[in-house]
N, CA, C and O atoms as a GROMACS GRO file, in nm:
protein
  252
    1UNK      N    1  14.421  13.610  11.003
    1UNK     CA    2  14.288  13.666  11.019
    1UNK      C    3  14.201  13.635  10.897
    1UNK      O    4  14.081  13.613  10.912
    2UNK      N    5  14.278  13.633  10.745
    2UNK     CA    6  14.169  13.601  10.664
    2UNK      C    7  14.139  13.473  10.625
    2UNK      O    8  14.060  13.430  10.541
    3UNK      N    9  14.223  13.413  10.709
    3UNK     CA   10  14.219  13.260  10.708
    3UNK      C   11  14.081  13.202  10.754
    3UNK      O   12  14.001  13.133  10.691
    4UNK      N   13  14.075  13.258  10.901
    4UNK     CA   14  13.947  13.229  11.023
    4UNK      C   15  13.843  13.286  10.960
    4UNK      O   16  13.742  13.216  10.965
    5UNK      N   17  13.827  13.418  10.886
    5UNK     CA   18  13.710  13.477  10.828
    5UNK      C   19  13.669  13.381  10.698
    5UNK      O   20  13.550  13.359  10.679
    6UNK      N   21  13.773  13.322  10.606
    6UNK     CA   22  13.744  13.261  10.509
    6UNK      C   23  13.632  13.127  10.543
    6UNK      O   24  13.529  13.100  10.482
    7UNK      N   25  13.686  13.063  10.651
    7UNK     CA   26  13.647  12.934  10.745
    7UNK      C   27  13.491  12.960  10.804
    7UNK      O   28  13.422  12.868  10.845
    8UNK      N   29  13.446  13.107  10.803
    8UNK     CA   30  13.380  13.104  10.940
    8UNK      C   31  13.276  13.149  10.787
    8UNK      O   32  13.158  13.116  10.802
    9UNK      N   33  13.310  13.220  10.645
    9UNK     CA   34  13.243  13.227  10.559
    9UNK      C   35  13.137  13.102  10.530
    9UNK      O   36  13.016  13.091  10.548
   10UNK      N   37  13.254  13.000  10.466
   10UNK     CA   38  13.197  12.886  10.448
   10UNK      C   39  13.124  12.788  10.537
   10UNK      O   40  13.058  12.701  10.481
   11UNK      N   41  13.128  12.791  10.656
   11UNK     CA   42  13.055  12.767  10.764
   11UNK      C   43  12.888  12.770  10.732
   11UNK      O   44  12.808  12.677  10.741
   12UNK      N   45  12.867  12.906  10.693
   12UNK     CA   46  12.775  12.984  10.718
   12UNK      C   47  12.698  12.940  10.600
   12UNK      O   48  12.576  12.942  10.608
   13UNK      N   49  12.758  12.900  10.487
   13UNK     CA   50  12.712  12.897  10.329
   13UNK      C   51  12.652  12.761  10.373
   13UNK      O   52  12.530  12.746  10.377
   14UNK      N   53  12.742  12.660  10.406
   14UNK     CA   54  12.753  12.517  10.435
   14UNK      C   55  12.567  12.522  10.460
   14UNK      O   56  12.480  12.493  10.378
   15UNK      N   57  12.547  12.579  10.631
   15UNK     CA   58  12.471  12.618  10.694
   15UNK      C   59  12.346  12.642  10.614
   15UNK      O   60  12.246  12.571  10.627
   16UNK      N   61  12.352  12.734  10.539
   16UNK     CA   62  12.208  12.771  10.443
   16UNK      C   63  12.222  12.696  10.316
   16UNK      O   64  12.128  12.710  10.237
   17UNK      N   65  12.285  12.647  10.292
   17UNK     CA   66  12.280  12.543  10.214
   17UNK      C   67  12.197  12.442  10.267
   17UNK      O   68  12.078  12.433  10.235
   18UNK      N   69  12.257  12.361  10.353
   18UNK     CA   70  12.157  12.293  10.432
   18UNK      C   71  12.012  12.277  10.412
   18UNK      O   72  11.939  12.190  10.364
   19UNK      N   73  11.989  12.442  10.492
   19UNK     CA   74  11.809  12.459  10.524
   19UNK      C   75  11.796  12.469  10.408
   19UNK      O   76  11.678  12.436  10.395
   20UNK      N   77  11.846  12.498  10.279
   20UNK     CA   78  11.820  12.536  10.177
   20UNK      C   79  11.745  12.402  10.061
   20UNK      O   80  11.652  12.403   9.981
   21UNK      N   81  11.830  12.312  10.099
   21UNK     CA   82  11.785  12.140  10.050
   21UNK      C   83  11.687  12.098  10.139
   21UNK      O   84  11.617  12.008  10.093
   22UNK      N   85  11.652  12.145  10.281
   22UNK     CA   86  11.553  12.074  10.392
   22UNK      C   87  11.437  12.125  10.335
   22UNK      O   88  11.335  12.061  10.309
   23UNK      N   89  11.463  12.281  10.312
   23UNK     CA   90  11.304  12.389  10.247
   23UNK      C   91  11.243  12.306  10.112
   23UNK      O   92  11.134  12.250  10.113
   24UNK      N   93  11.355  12.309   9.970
   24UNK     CA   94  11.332  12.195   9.918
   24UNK      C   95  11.292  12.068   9.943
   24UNK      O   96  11.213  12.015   9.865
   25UNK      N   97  11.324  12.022  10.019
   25UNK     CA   98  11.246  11.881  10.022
   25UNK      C   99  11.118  11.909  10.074
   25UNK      O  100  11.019  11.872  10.011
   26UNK      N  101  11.106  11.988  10.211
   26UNK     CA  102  10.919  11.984  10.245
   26UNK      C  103  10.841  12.086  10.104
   26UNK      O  104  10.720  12.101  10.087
   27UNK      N  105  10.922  12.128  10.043
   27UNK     CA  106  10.843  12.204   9.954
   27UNK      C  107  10.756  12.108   9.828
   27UNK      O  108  10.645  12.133   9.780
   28UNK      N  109  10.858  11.985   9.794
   28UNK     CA  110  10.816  11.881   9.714
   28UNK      C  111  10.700  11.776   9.783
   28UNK      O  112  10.603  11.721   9.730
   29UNK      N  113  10.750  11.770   9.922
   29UNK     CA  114  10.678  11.680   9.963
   29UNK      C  115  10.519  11.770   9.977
   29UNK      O  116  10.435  11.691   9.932
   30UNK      N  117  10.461  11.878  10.013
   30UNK     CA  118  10.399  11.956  10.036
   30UNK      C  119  10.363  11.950   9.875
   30UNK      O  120  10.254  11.892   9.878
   31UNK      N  121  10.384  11.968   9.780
   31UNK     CA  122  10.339  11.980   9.630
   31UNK      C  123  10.319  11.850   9.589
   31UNK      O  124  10.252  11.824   9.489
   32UNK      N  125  10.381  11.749   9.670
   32UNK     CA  126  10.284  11.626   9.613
   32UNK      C  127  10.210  11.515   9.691
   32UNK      O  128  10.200  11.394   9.672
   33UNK      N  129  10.150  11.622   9.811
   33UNK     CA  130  10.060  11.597   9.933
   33UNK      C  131   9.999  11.435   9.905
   33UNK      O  132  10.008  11.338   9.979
   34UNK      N  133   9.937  11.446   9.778
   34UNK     CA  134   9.837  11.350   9.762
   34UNK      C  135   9.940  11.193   9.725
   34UNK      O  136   9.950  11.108   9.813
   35UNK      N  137   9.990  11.179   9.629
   35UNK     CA  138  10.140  11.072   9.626
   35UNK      C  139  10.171  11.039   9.740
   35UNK      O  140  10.179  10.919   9.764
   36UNK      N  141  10.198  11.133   9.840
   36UNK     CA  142  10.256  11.078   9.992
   36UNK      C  143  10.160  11.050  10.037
   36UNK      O  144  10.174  10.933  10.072
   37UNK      N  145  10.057  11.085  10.062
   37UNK     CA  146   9.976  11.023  10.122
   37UNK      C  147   9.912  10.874  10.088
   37UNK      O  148   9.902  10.776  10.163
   38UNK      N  149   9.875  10.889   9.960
   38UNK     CA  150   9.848  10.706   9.883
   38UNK      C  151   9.988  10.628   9.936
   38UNK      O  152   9.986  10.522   9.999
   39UNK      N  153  10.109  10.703   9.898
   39UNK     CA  154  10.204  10.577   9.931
   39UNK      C  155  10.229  10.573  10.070
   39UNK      O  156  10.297  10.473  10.094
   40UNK      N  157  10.198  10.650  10.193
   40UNK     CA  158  10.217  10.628  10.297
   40UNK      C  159  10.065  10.540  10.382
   40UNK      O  160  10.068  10.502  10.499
   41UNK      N  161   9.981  10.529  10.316
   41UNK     CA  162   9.854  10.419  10.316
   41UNK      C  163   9.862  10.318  10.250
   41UNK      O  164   9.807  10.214  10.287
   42UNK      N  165   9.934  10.330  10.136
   42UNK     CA  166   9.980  10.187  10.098
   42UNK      C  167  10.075  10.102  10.199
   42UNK      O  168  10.048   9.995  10.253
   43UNK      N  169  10.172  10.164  10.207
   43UNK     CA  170  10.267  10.076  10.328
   43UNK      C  171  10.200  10.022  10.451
   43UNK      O  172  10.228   9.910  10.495
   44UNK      N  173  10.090  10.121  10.518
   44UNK     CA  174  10.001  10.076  10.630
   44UNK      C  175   9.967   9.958  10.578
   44UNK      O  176  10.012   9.850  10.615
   45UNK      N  177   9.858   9.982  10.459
   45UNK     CA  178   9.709   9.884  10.474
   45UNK      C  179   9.804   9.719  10.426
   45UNK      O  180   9.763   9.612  10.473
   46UNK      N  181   9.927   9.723  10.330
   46UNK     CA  182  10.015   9.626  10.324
   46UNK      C  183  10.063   9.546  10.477
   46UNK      O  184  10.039   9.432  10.517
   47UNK      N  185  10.108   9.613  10.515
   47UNK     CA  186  10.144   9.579  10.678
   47UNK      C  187  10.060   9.505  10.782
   47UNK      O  188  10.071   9.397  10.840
   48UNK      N  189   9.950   9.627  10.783
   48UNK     CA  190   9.806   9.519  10.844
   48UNK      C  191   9.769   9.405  10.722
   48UNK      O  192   9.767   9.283  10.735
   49UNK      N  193   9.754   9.445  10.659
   49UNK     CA  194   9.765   9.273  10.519
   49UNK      C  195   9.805   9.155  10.582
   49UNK      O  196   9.739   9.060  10.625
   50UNK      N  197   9.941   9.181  10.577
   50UNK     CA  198  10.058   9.114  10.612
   50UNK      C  199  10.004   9.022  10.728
   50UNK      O  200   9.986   8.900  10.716
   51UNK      N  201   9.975   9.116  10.871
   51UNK     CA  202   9.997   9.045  10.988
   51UNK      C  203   9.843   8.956  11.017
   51UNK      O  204   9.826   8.842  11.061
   52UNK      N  205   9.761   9.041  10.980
   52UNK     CA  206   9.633   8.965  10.880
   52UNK      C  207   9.622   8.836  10.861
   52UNK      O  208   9.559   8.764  10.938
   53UNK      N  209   9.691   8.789  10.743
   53UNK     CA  210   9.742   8.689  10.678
   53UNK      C  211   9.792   8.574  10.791
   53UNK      O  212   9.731   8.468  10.809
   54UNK      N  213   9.921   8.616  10.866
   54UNK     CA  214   9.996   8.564  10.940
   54UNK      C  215   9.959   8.454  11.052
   54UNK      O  216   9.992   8.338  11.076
   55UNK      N  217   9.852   8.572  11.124
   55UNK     CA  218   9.759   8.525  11.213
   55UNK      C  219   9.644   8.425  11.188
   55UNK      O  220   9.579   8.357  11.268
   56UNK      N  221   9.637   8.438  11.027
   56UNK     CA  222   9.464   8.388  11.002
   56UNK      C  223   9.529   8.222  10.996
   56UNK      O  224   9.465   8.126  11.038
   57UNK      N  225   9.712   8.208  10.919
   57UNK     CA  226   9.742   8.097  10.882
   57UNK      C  227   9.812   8.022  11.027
   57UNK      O  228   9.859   7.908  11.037
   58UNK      N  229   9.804   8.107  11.113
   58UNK     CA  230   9.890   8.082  11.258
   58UNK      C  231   9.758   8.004  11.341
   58UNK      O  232   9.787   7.906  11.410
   59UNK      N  233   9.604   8.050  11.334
   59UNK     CA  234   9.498   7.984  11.358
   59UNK      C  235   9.467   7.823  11.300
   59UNK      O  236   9.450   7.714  11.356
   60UNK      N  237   9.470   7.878  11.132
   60UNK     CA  238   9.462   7.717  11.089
   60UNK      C  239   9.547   7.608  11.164
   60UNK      O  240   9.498   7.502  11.204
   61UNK      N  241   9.704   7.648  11.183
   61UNK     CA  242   9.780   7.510  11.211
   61UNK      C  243   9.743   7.499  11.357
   61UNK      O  244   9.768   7.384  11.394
   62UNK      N  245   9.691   7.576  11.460
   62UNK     CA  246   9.634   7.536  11.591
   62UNK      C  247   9.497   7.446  11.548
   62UNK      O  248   9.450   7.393  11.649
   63UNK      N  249   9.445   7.424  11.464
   63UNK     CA  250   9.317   7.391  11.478
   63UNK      C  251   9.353   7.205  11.367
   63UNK      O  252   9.260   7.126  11.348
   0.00000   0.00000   0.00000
């Protein structure tokens, strides 16, 4: 019996542990709103860059 209770303890810790690192992380990400946001517009406007580029040099060799 104190075997299953010991098991079903740590379960539970495991468990809020967990949400406990998930709360942490949106809590950082949420405190550094503005960072995520520049670097998640950086990756966009890079990307459209990119295909940008691709297309403009994919025109030249048709022409």
């Amino acid at each position: 019996m104190e075997y299953t209770e010991g098991k079903i303890l740590n379960l539970t810790l495991r468990k809020n542990n967990k949400e406990r690192i998930d709360k942490k992380f949106l809590k950082k990400i949420y405190e550094h709103k503005w960072i995520s946001m520049i670097l998640v517009s950086l990756i966009v406007l890079s990307t459209i860059n990119a295909m940008m580029i691709y297309n403009f040099f994919k025109i030249l060799q048709n022409i």
